[in-house]
N, CA, C and O atoms as a Maestro MAE file, in Angstrom:
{
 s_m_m2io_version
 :::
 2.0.0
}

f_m_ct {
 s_m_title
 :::
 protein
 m_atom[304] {
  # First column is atom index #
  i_m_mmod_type
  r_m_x_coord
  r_m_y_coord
  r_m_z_coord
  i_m_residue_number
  s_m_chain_name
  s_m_pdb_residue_name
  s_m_pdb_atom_name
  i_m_atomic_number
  :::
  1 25 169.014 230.567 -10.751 1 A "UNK " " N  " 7
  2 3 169.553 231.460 -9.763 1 A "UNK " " CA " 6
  3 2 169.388 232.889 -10.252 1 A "UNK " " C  " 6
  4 15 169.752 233.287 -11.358 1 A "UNK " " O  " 8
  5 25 168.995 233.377 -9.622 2 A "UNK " " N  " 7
  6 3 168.772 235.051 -9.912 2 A "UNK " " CA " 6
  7 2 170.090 236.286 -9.231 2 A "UNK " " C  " 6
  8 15 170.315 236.701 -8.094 2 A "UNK " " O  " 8
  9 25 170.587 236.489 -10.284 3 A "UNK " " N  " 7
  10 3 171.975 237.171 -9.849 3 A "UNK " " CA " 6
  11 2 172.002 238.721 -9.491 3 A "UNK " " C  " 6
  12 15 172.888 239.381 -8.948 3 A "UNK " " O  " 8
  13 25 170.644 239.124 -10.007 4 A "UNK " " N  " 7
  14 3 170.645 240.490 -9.439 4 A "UNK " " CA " 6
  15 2 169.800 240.177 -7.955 4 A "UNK " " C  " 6
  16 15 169.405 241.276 -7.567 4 A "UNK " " O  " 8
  17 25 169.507 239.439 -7.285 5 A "UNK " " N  " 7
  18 3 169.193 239.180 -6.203 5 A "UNK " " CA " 6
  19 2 170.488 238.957 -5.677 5 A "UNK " " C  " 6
  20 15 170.720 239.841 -4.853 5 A "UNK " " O  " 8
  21 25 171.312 238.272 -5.772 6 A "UNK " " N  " 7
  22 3 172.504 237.824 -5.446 6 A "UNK " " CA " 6
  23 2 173.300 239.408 -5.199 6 A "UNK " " C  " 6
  24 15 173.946 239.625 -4.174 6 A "UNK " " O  " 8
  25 25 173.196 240.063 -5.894 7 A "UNK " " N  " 7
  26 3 173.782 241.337 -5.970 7 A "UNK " " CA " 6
  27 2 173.161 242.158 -5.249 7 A "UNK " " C  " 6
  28 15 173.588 243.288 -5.013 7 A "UNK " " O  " 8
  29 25 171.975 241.652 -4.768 8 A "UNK " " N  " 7
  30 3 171.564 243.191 -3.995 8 A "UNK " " CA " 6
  31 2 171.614 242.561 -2.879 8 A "UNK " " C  " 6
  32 15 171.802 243.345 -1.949 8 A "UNK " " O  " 8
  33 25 171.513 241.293 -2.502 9 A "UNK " " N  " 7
  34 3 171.936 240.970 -0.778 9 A "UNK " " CA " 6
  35 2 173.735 241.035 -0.293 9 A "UNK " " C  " 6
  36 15 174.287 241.030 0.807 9 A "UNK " " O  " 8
  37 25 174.126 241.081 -1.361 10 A "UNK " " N  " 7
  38 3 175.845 241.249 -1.183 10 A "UNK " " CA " 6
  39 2 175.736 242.827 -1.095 10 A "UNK " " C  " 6
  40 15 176.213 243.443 -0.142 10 A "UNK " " O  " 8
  41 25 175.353 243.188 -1.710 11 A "UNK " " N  " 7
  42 3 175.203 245.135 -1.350 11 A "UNK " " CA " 6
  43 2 174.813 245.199 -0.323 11 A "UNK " " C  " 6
  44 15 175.743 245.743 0.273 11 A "UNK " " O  " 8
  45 25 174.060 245.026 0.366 12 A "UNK " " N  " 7
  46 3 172.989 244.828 1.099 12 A "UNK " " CA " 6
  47 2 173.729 245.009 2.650 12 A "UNK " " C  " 6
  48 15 173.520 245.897 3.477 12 A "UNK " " O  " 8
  49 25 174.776 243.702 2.742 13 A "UNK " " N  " 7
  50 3 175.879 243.128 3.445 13 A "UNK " " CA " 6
  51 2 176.926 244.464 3.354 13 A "UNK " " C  " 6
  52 15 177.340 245.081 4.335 13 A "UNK " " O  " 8
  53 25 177.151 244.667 2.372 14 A "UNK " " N  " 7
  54 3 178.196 245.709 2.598 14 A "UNK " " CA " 6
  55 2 178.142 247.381 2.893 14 A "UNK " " C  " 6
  56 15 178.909 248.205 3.392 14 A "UNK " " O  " 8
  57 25 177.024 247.396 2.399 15 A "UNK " " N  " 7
  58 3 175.676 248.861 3.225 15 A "UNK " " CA " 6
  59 2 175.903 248.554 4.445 15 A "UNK " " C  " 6
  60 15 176.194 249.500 5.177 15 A "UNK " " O  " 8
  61 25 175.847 247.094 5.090 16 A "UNK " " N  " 7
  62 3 175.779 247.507 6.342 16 A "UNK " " CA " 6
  63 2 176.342 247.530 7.420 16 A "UNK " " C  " 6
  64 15 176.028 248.000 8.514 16 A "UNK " " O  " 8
  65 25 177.577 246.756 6.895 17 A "UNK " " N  " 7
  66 3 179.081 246.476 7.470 17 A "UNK " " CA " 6
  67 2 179.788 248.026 7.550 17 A "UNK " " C  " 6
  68 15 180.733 248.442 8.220 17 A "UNK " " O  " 8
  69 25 179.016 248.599 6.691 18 A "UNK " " N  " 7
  70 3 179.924 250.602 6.281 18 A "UNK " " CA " 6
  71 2 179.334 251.400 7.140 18 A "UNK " " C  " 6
  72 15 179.831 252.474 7.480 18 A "UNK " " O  " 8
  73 25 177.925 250.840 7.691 19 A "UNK " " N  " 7
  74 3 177.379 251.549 8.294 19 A "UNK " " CA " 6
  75 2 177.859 251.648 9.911 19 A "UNK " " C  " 6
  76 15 178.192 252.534 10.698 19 A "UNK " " O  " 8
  77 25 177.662 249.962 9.912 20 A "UNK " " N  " 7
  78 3 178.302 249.789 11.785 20 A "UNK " " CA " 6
  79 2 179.669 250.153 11.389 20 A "UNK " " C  " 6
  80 15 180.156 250.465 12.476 20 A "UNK " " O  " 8
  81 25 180.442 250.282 10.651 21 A "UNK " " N  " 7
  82 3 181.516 250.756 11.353 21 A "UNK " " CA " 6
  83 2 181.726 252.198 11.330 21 A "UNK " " C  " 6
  84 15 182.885 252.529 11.581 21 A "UNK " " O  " 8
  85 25 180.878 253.169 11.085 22 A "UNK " " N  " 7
  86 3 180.686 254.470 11.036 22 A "UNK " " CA " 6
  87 2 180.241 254.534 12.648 22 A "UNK " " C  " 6
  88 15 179.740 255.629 12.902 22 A "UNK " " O  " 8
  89 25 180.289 253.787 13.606 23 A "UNK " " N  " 7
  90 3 179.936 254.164 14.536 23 A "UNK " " CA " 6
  91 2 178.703 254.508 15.279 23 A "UNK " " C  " 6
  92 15 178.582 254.587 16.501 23 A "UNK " " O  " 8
  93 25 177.599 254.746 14.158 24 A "UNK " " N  " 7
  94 3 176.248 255.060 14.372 24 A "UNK " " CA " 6
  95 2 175.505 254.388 15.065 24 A "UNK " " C  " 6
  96 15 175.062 254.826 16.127 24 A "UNK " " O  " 8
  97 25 175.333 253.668 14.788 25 A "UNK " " N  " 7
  98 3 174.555 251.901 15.390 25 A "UNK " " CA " 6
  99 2 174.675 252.132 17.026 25 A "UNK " " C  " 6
  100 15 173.788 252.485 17.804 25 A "UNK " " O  " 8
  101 25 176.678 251.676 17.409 26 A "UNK " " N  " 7
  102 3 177.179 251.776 18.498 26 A "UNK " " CA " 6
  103 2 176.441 252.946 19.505 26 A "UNK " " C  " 6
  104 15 176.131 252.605 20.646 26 A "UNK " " O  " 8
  105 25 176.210 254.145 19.102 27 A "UNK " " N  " 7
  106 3 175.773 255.137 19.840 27 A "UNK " " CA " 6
  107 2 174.314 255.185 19.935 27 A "UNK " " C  " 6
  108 15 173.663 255.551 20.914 27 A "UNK " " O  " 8
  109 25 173.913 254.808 18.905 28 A "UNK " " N  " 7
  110 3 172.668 254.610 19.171 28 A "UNK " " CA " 6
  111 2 171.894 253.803 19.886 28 A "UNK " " C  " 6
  112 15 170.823 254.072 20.429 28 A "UNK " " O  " 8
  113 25 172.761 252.329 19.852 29 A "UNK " " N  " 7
  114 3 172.213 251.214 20.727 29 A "UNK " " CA " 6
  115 2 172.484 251.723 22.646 29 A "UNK " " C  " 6
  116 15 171.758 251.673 23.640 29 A "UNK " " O  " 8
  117 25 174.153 252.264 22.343 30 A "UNK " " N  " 7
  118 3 174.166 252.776 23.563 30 A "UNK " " CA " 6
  119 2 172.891 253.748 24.425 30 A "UNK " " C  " 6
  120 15 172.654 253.835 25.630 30 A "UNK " " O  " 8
  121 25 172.217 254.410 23.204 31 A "UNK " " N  " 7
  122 3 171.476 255.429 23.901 31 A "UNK " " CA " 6
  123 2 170.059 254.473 24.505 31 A "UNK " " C  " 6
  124 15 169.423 254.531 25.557 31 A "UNK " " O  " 8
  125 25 169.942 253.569 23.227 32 A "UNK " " N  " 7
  126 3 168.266 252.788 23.550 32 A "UNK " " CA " 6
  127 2 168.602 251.754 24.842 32 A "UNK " " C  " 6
  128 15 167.800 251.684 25.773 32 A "UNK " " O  " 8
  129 25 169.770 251.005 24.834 33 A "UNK " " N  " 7
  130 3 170.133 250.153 25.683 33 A "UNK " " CA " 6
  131 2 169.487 250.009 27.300 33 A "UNK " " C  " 6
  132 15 169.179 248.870 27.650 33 A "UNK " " O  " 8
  133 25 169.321 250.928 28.091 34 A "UNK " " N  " 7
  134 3 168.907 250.918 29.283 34 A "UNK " " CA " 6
  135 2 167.336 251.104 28.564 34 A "UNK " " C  " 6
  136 15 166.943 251.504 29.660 34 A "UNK " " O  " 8
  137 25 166.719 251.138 28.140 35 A "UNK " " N  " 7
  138 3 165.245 251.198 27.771 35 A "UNK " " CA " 6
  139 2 165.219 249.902 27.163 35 A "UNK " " C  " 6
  140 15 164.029 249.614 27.031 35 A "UNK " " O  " 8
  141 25 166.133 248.734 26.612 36 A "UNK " " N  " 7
  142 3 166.046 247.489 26.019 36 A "UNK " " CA " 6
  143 2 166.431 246.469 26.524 36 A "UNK " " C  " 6
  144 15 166.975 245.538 25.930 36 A "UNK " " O  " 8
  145 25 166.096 246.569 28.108 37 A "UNK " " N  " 7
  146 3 166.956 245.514 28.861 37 A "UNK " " CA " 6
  147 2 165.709 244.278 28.816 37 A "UNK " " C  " 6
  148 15 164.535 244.447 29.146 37 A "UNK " " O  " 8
  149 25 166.314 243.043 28.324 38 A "UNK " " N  " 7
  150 3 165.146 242.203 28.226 38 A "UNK " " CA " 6
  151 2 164.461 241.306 29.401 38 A "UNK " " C  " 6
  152 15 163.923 240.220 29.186 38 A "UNK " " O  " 8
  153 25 164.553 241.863 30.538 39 A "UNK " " N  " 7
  154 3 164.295 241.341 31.810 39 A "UNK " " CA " 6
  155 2 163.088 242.007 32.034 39 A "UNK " " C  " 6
  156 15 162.631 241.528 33.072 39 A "UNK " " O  " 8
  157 25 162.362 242.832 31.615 40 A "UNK " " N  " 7
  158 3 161.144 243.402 31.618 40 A "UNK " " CA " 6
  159 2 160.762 243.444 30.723 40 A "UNK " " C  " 6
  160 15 161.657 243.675 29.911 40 A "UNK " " O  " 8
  161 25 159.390 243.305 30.072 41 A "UNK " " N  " 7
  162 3 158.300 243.364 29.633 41 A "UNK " " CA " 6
  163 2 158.162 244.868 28.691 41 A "UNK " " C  " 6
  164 15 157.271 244.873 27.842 41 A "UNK " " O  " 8
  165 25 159.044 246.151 28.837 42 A "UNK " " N  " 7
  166 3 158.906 247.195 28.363 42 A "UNK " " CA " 6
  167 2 160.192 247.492 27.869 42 A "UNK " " C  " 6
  168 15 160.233 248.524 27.199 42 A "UNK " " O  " 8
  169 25 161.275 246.870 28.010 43 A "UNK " " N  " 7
  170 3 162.448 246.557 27.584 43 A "UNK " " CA " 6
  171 2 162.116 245.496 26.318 43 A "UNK " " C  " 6
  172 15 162.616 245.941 25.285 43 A "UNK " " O  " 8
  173 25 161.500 244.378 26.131 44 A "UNK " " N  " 7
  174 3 161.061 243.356 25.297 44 A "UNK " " CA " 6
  175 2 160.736 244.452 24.020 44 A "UNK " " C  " 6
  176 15 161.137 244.496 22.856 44 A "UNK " " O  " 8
  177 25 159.806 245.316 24.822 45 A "UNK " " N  " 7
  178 3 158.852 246.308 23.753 45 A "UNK " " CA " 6
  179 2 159.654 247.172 23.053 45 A "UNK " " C  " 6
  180 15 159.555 247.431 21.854 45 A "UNK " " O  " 8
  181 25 160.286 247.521 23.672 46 A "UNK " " N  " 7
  182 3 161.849 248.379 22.806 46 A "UNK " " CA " 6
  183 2 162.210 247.638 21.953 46 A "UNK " " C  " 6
  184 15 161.916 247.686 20.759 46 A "UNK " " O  " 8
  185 25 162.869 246.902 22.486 47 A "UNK " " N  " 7
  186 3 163.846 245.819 21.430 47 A "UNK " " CA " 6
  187 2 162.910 245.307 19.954 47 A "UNK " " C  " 6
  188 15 163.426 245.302 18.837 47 A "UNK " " O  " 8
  189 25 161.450 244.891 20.225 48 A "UNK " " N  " 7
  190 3 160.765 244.594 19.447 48 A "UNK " " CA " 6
  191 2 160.597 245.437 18.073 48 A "UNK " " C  " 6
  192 15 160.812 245.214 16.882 48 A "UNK " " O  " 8
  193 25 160.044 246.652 18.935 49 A "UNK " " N  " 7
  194 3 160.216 247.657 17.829 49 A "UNK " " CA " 6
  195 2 161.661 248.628 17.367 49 A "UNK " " C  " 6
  196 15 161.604 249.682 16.735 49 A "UNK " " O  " 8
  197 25 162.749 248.054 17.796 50 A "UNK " " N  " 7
  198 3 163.892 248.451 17.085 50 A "UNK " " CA " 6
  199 2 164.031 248.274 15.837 50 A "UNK " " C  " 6
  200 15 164.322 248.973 14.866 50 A "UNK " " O  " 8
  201 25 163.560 246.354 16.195 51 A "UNK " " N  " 7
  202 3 164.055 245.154 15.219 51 A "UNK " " CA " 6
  203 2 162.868 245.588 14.189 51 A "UNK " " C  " 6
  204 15 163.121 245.427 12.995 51 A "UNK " " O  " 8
  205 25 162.291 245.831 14.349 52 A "UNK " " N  " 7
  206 3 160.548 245.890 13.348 52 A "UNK " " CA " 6
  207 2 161.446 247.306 12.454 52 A "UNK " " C  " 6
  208 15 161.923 247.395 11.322 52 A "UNK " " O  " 8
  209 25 161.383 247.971 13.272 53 A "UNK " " N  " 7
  210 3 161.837 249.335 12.581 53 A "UNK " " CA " 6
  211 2 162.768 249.275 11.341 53 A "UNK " " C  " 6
  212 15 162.730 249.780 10.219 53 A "UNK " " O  " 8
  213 25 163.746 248.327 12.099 54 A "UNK " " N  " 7
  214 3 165.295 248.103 10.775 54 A "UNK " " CA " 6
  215 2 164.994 247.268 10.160 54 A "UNK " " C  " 6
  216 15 165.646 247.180 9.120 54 A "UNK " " O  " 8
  217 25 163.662 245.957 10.415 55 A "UNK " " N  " 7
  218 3 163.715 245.028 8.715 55 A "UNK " " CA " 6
  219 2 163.219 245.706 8.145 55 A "UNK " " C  " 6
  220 15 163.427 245.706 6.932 55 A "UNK " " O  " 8
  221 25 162.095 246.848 8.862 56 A "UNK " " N  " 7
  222 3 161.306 247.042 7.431 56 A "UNK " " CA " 6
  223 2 162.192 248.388 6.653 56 A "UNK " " C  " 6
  224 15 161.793 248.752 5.547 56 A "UNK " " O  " 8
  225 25 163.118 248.927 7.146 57 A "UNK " " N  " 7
  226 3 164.368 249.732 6.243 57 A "UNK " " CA " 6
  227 2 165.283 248.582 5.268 57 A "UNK " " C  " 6
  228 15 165.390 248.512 4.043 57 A "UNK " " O  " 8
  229 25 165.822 247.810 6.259 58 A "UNK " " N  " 7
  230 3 166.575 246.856 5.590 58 A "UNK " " CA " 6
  231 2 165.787 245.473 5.412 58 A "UNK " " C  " 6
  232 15 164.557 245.430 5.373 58 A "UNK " " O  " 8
  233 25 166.533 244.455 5.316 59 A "UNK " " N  " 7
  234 3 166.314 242.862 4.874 59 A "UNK " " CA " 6
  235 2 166.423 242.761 6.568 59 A "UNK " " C  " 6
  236 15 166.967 243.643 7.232 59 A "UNK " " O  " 8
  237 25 165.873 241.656 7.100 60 A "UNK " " N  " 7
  238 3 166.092 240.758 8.317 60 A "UNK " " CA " 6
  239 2 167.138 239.817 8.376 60 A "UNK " " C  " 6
  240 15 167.019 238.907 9.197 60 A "UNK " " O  " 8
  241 25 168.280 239.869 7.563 61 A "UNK " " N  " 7
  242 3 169.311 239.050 7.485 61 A "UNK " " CA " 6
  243 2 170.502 239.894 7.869 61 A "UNK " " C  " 6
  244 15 171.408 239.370 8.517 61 A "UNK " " O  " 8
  245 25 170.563 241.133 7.526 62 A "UNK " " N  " 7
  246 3 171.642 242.413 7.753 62 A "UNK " " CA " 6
  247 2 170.908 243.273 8.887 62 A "UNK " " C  " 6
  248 15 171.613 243.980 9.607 62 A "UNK " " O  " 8
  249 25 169.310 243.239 9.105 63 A "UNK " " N  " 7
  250 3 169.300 243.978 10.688 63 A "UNK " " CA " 6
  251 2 169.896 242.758 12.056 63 A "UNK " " C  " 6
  252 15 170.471 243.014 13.113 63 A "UNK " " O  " 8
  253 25 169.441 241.359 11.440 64 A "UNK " " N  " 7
  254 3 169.820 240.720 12.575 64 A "UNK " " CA " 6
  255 2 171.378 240.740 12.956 64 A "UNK " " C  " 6
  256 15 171.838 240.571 14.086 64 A "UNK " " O  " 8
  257 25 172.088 240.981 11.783 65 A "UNK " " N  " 7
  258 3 173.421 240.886 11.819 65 A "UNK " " CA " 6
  259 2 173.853 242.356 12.201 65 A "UNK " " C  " 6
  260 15 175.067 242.416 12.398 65 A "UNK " " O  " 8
  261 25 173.174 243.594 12.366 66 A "UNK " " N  " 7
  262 3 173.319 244.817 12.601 66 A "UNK " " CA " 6
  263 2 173.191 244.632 14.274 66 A "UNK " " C  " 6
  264 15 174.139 244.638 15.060 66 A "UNK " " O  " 8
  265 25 171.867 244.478 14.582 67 A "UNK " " N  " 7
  266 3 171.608 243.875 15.932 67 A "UNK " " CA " 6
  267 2 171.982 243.096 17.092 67 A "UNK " " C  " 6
  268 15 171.571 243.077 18.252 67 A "UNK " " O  " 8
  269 25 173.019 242.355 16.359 68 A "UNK " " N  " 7
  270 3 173.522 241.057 17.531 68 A "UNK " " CA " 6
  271 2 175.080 241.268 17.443 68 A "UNK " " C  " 6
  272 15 175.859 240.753 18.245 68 A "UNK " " O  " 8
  273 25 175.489 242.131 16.319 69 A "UNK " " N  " 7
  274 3 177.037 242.972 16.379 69 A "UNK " " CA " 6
  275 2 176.188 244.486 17.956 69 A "UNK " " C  " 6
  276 15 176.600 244.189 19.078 69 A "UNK " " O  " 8
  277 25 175.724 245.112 17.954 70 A "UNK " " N  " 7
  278 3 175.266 246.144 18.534 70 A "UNK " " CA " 6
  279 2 175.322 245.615 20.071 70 A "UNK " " C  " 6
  280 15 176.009 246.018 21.009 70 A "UNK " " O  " 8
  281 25 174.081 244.271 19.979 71 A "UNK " " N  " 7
  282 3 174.348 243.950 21.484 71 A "UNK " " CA " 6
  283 2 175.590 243.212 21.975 71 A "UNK " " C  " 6
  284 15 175.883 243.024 23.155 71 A "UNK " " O  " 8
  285 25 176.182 242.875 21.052 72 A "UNK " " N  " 7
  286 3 177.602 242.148 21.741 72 A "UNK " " CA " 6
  287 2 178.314 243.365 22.159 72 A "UNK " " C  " 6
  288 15 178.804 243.295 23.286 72 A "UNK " " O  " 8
  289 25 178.492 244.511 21.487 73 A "UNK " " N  " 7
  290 3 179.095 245.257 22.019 73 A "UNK " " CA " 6
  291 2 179.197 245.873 23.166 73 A "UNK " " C  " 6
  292 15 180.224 246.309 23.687 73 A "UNK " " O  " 8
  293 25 177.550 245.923 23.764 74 A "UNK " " N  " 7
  294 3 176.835 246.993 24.886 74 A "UNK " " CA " 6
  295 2 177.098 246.179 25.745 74 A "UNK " " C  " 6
  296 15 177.771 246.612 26.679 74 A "UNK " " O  " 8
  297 25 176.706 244.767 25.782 75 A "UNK " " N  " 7
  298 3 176.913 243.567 26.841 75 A "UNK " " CA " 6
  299 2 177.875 243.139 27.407 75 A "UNK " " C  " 6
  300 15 177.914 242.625 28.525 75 A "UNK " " O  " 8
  301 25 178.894 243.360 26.524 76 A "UNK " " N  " 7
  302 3 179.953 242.512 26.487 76 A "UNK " " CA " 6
  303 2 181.143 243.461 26.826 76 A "UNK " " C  " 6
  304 15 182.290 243.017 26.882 76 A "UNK " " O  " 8
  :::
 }
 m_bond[303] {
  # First column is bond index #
  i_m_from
  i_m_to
  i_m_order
  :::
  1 1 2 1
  2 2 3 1
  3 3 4 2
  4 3 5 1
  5 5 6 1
  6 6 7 1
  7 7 8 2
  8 7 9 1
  9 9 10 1
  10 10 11 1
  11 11 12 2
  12 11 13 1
  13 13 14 1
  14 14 15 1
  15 15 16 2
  16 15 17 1
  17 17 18 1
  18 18 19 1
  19 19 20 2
  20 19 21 1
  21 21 22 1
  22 22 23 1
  23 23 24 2
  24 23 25 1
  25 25 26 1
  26 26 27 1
  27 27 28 2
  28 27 29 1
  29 29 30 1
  30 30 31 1
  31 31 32 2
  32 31 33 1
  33 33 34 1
  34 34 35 1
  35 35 36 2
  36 35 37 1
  37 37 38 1
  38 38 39 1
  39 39 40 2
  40 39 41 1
  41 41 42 1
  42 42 43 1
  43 43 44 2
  44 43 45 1
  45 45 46 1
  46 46 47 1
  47 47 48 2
  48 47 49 1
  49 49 50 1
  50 50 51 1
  51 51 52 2
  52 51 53 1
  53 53 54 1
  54 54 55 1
  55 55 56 2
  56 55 57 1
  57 57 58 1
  58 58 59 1
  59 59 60 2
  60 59 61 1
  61 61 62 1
  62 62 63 1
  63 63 64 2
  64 63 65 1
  65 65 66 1
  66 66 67 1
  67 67 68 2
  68 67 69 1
  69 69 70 1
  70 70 71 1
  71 71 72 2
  72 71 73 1
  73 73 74 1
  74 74 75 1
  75 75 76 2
  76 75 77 1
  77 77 78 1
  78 78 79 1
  79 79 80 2
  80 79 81 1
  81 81 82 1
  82 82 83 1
  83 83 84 2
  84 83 85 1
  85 85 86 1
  86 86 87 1
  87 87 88 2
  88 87 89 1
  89 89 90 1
  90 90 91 1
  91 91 92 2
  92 91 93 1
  93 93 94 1
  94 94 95 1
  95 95 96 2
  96 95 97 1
  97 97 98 1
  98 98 99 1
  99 99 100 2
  100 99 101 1
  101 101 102 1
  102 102 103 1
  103 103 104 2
  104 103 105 1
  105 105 106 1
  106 106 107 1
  107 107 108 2
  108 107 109 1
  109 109 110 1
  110 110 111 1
  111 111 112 2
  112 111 113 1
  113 113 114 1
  114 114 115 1
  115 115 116 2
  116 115 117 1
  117 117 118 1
  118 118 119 1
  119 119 120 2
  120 119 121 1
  121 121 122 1
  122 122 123 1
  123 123 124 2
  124 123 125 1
  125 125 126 1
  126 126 127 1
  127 127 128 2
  128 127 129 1
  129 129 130 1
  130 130 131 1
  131 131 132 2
  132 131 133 1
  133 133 134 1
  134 134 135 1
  135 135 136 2
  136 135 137 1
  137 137 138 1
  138 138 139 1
  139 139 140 2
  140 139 141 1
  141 141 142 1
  142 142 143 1
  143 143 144 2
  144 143 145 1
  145 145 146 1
  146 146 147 1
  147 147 148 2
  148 147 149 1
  149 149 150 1
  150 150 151 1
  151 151 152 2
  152 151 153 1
  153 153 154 1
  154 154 155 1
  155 155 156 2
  156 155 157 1
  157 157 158 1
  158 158 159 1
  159 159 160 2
  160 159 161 1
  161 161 162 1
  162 162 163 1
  163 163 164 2
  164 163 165 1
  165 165 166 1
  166 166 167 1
  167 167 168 2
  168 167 169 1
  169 169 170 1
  170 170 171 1
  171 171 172 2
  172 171 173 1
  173 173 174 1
  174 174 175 1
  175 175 176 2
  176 175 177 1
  177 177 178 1
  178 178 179 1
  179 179 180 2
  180 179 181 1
  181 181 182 1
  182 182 183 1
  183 183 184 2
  184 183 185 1
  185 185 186 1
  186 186 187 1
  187 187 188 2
  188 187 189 1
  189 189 190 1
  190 190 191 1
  191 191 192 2
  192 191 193 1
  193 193 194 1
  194 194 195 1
  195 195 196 2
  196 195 197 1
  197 197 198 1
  198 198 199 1
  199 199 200 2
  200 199 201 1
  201 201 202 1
  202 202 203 1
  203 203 204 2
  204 203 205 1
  205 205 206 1
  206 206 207 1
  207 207 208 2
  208 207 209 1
  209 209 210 1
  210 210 211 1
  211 211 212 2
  212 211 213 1
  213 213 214 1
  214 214 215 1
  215 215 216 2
  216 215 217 1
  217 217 218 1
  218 218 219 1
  219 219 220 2
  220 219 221 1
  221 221 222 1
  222 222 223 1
  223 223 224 2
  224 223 225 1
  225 225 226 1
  226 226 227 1
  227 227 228 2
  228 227 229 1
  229 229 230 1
  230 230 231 1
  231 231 232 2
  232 231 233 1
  233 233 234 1
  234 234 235 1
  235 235 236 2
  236 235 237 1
  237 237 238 1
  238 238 239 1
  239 239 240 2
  240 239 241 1
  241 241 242 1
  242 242 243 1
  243 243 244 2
  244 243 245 1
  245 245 246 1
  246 246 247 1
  247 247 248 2
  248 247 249 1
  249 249 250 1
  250 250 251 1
  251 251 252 2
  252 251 253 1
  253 253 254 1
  254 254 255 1
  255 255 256 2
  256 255 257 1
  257 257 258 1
  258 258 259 1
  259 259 260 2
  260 259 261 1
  261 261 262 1
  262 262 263 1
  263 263 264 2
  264 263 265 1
  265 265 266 1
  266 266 267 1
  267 267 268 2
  268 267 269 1
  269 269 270 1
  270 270 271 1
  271 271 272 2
  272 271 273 1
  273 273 274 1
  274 274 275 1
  275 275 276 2
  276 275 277 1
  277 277 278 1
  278 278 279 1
  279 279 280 2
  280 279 281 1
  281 281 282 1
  282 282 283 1
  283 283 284 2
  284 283 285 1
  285 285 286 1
  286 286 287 1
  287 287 288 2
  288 287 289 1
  289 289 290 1
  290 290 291 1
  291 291 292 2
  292 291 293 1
  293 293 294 1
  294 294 295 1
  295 295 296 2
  296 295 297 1
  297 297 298 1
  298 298 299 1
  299 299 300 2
  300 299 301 1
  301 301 302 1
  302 302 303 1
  303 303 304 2
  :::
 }
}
């Protein structure tokens, strides 16, 4: 088991739990949201390259979890 791996996905997790709750995310998704509606084809294309954008900043385990906290919010 590799523990500094272990340590940087628990950082990782908590980078980004500090982040959504700074509010940032929220406003931001709010702003992309009507351009990411997935019922069209150019909405798909948004969303696509949101998600592209934040794994390749972050891991794909903390954007998906950045991402699906964001749209529960806007949706819901």
């Amino acid at each position: 088991m590799s523990y500094s791996l272990l340590v940087f996905f628990s950082g990782m997790f908590v980078t980004v739990s500090g982040f959504n709750k700074t509010g940032l995310p929220g406003a931001i998704w709010n702003f992309m949201a009507p351009y990411a509606k997935i019922n069209h084809v150019s909405g798909v294309t948004v969303l696509s390259l949101i998600i592209l954008l934040l794994s390749n900043l972050a891991s794909n385990v903390p954007t998906g979890k950045l991402v699906n906290t964001s749209t529960y919010i806007v949706y819901n």
